[in-house]
C-alpha positions as CSV (number, residue, x, y, z in Angstrom):
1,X,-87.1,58.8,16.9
2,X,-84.0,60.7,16.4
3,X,-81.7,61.6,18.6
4,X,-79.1,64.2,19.2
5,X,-75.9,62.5,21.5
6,X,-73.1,64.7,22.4
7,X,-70.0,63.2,24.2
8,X,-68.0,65.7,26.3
9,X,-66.6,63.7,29.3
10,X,-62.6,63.9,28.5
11,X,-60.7,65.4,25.7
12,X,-63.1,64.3,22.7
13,X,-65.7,66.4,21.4
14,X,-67.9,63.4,19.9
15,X,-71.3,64.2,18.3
16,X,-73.7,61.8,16.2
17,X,-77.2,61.5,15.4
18,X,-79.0,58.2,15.5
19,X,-82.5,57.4,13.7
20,X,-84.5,54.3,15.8
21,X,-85.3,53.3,12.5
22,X,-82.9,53.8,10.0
23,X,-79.8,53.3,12.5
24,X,-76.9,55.9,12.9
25,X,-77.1,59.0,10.5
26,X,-73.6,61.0,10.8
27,X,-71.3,60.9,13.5
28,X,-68.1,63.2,14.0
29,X,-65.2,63.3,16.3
30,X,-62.8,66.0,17.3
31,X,-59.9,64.9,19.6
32,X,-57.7,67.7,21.2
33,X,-54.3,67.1,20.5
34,X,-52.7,70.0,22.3
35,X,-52.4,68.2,25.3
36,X,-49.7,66.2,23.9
37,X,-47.7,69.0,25.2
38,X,-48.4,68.0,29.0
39,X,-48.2,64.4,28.8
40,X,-51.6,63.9,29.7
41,X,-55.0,66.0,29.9
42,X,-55.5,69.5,31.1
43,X,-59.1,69.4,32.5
44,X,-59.4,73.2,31.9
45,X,-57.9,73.2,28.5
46,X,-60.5,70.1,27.8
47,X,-63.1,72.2,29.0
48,X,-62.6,75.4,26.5
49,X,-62.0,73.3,23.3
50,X,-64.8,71.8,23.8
51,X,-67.4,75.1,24.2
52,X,-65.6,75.6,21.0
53,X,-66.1,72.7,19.0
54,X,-69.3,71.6,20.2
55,X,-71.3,73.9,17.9
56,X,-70.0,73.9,15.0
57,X,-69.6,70.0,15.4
58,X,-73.4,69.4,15.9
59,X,-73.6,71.8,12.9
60,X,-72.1,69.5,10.9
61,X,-73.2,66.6,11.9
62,X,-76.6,67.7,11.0
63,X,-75.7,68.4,7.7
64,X,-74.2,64.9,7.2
65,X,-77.4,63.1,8.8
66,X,-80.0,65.7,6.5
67,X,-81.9,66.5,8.9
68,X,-82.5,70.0,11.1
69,X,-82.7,70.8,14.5
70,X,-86.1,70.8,14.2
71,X,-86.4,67.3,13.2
72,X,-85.0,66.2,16.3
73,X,-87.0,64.3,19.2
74,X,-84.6,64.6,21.7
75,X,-80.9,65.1,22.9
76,X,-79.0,62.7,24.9
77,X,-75.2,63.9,27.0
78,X,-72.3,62.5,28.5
79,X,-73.4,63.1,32.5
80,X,-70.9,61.2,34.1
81,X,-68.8,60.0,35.1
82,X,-65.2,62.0,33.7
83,X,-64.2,65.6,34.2
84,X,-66.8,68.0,35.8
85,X,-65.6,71.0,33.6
86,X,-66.1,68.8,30.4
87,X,-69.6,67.1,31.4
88,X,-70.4,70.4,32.4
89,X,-70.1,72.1,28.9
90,X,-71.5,69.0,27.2
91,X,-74.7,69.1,29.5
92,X,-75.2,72.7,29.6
93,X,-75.1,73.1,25.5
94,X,-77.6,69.4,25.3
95,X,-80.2,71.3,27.8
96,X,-80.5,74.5,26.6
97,X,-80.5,73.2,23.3
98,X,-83.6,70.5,23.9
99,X,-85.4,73.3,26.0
100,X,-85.3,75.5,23.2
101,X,-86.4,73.1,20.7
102,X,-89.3,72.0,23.2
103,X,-87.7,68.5,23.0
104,X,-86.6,66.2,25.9
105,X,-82.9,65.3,26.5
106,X,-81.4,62.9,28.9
107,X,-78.3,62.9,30.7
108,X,-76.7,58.6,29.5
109,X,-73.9,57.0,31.6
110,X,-70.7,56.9,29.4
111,X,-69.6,53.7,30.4
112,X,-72.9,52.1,29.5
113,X,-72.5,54.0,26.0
114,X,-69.5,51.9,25.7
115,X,-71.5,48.9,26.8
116,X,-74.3,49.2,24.3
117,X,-71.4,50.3,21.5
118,X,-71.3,46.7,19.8
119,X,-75.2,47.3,19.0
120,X,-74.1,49.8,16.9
121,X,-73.3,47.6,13.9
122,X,-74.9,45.1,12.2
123,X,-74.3,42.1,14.2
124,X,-74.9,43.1,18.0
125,X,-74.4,41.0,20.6
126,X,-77.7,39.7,22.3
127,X,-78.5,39.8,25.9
128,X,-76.8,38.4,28.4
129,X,-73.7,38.4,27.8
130,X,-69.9,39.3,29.8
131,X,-68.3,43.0,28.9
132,X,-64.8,44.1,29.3
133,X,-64.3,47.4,29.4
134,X,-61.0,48.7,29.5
135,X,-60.1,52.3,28.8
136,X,-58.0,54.8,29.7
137,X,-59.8,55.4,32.9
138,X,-62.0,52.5,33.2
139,X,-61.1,48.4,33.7
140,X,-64.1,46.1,34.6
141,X,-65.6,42.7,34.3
142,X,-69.5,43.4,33.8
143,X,-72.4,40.4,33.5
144,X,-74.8,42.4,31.5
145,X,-78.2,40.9,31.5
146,X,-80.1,44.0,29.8
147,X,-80.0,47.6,29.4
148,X,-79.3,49.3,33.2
149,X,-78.6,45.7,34.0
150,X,-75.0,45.2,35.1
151,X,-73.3,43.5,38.3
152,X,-69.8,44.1,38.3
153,X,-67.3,41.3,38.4
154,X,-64.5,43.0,39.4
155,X,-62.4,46.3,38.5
156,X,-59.1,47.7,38.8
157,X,-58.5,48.3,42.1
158,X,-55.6,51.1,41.2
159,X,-54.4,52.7,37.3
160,X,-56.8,51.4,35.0
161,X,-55.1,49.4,31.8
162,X,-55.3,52.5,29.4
163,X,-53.8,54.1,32.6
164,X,-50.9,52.2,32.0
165,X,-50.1,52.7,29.2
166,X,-50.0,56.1,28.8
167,X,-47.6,56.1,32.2
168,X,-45.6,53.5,30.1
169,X,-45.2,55.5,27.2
170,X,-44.3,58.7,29.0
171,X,-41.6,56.8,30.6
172,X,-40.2,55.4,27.7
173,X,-40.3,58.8,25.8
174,X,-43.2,57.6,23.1
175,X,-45.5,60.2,24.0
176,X,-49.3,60.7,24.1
177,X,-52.2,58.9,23.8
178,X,-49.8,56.0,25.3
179,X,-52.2,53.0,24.2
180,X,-51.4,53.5,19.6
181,X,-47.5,54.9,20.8
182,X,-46.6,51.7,22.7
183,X,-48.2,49.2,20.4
184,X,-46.6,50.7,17.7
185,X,-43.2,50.3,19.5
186,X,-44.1,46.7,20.7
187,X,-44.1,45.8,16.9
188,X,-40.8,46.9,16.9
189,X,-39.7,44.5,19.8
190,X,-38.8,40.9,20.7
191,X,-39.1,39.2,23.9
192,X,-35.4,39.4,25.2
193,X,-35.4,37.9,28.3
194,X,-37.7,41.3,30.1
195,X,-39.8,39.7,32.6
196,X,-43.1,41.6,33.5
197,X,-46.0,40.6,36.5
198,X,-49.3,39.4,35.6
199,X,-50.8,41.1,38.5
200,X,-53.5,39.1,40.4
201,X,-53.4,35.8,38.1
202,X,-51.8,33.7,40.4
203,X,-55.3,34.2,42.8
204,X,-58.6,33.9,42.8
205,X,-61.0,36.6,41.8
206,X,-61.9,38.4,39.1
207,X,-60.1,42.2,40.2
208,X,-57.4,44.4,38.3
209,X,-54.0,46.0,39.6
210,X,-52.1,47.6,36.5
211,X,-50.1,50.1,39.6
212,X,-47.4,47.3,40.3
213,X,-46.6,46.4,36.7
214,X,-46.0,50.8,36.0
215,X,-43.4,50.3,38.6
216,X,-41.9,47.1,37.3
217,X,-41.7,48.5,34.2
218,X,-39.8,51.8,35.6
219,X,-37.7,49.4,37.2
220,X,-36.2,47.6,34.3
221,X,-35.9,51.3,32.5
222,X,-33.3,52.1,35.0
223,X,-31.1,49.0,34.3
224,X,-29.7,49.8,31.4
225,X,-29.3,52.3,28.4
226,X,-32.7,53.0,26.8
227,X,-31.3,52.2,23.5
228,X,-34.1,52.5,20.8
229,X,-34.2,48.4,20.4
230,X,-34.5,48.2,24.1
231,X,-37.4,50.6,24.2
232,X,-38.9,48.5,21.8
233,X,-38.3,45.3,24.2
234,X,-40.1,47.0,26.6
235,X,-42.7,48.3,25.1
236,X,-43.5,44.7,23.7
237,X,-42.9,43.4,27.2
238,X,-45.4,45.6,28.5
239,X,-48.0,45.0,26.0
240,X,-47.9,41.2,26.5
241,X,-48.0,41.5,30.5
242,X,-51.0,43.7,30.0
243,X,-53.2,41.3,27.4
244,X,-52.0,38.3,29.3
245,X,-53.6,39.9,32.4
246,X,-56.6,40.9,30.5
247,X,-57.1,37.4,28.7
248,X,-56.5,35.5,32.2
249,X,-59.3,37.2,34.1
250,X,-62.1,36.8,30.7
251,X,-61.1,33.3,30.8
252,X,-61.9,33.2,34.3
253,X,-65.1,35.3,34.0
254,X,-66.1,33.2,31.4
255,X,-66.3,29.8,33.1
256,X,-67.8,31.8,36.1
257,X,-70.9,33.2,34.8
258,X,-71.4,30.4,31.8
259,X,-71.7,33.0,29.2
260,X,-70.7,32.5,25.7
261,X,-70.6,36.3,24.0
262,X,-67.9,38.5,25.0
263,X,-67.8,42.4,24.8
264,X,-65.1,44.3,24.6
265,X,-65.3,47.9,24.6
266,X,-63.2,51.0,25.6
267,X,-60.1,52.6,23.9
268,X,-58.0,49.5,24.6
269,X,-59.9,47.2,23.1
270,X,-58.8,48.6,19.5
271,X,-55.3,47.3,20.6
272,X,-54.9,44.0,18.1
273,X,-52.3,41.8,20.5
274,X,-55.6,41.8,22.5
275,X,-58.2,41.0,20.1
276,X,-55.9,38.3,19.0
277,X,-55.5,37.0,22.5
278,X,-59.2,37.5,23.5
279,X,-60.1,35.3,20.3
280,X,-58.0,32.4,21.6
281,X,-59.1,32.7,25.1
282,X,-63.0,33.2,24.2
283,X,-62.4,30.1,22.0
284,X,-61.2,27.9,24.9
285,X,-64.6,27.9,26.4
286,X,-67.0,28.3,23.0
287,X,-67.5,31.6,23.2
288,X,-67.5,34.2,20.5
289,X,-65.8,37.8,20.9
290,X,-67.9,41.2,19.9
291,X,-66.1,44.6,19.6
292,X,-67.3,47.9,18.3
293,X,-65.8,49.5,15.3
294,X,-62.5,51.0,16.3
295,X,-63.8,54.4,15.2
296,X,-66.4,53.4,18.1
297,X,-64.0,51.8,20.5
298,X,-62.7,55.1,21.8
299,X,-65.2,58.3,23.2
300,X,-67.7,58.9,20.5
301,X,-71.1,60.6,20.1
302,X,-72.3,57.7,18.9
303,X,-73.0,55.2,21.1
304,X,-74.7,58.4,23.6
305,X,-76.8,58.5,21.1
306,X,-77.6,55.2,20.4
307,X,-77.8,54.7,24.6
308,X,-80.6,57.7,24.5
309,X,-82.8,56.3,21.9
310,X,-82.7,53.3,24.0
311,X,-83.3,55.2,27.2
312,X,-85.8,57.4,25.3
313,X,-87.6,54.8,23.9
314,X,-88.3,53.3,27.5
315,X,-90.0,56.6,28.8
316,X,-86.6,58.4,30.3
317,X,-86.5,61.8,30.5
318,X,-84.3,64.4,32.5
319,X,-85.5,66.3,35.5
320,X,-85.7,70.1,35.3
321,X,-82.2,69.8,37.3
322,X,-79.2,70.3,35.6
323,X,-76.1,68.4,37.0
324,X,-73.2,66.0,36.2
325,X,-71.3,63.2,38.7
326,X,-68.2,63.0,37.9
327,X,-68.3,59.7,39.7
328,X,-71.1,57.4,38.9
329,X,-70.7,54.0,39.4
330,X,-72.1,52.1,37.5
331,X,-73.9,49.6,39.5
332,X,-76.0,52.8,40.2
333,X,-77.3,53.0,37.0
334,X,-80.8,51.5,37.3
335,X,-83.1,49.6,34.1
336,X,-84.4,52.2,32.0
């Protein structure tokens, strides 16, 4: 079976195909940079790059994977949750595009493409197992037992960690995306005596607040000249406050639920302070770490695609009506 997946739910244009037999053919990405200009993303901007990428991106994707539109069995999209405008584009072009090649498609849940990203290369992560997924929008603790089987541990319960960063960087001048701009700086700096919160550690519970530490951080910007060795101290201060936070609640999660495979998946998990930390953490209670490819880590047609030939597989198919949710938890999402 092979399978179309489009990803349109922010400000990446991701497309991919992937063969149930012979794995992921092509894959392409096109991330909008203009919005570099605002500090953040313009939904409506968002929205028109992607009605004009998505073509020619699908295009060429086919061309990479050899194969025509014809030769495809079905078309899996981004339906939620993210930015109506963007879903909206990503959906309409994956319907009318399976209903004019008489082929299914299937609206996937982004953040279990995320999930289901380590399977993706060639040493997944079996079933069951505990997922952190932290992103620019997203932070949870997941026990995944299965596809469409996920009870949530606990989540942010204000800014998400990728959320944080980018507020970090604006404040410190580094620009956008905030998560590569910050750890590049926080190479740069030395722990000088900057004390940062590691919100929620000192209680029980398995929940996120990344809000407090935005404002602590803002807080120690105004005490002094932002000289570039003290943006730098910062930016390294923050970093640290962040994967200590992180690393304290898998610890945790891990002893709770027993489990000895770790997911990480989401844009911040490409940051390397945290895969070092995670490692040592995981390690204190015999468990192993899994990540996607970094290429995969961030919003990517791939691992929609990979999510619909699952879903596919099992029977799933779209109803005749067309629609996105924006917000979708995902303790909605049922077994396929």
């Amino acid at each position: 079976m092979r399978i179309l997946g489009i990803e349109t739910s922010c400000d990446d244009t991701g497309v991919a195909v992937y063969d149930s037999e012979n794995g992921l053919l092509a894959h392409a990405l096109y991330s909008q940079l203009g919005h570099q200009a605002f500090g953040g993303v313009v939904p409506e901007l968002a929205s028109r790059d992607h009605i004009q990428k998505l073509l020619p991106l699908v295009e060429d994707v086919l061309r990479q994977a050899g194969v025509t539109r014809n030769a495809l069995d079905g078309v899996a999209y981004t339906a939620g949750p993210g930015l109506a405008g963007a879903l909206l584009v990503g959906a309409s072009f994956a319907r009318a595009l399976a209903f004019g090649l008489a082929i299914p498609a299937l609206g996937i849940h982004h953040l279990e493409g995320h999930l289901l990203a380590p399977h993706l290369e060639g040493d997944p992560p079996p079933f069951p197992f505990l997922a952190l997924l932290v992103s620019g929008g997203h932070t949870l603790l997941a026990d995944v037992a299965g596809v469409g089987r996920y009870r949530i541990l606990g989540e942010s319960r204000d800014d998400a960690a990728g959320e944080a960063f980018d507020k970090t960087a604006k404040a410190l001048g580094l620009g956008y995306p905030g998560g590569p701009a910050v750890a590049q700086a926080a190479a740069q700096g030395q722990e000088r005596g900057i004390t940062l919160p590691r919100p929620l550690t000192d209680r029980p519970g398995l929940e996120f607040s990344f809000s407090g530490l935005k404002t602590a951080v803002l807080r120690v910007i105004g005490e002094g000249p932002l000289t570039a060795s003290r943006r730098a101290d910062i930016a390294y201060a923050f970093q640290e406050a962040v994967v200590d936070t992180l690393a304290a609640k898998c610890e945790r999660a891990l002893e709770l639920t027993g489990h000895t495979r770790l997911v990480v998946a989401g844009g911040v998990g490409a940051n390397q302070r945290l895969r070092a930390r995670l490692a040592e953490a995981a390690a204190t209670k015999g468990a192993r770490v899994y990540y996607p490819r970094a290429a995969f880590c961030t919003d990517n047609g791939a691992m929609i695609a990979y999510a619909g030939s699952v879903r596919f597989a099992a029977g799933a198919r779209d109803t005749a009506a067309l629609g996105v949710r924006p917000r979708w938890p995902l303790s909605e999402l049922a077994p396929p």
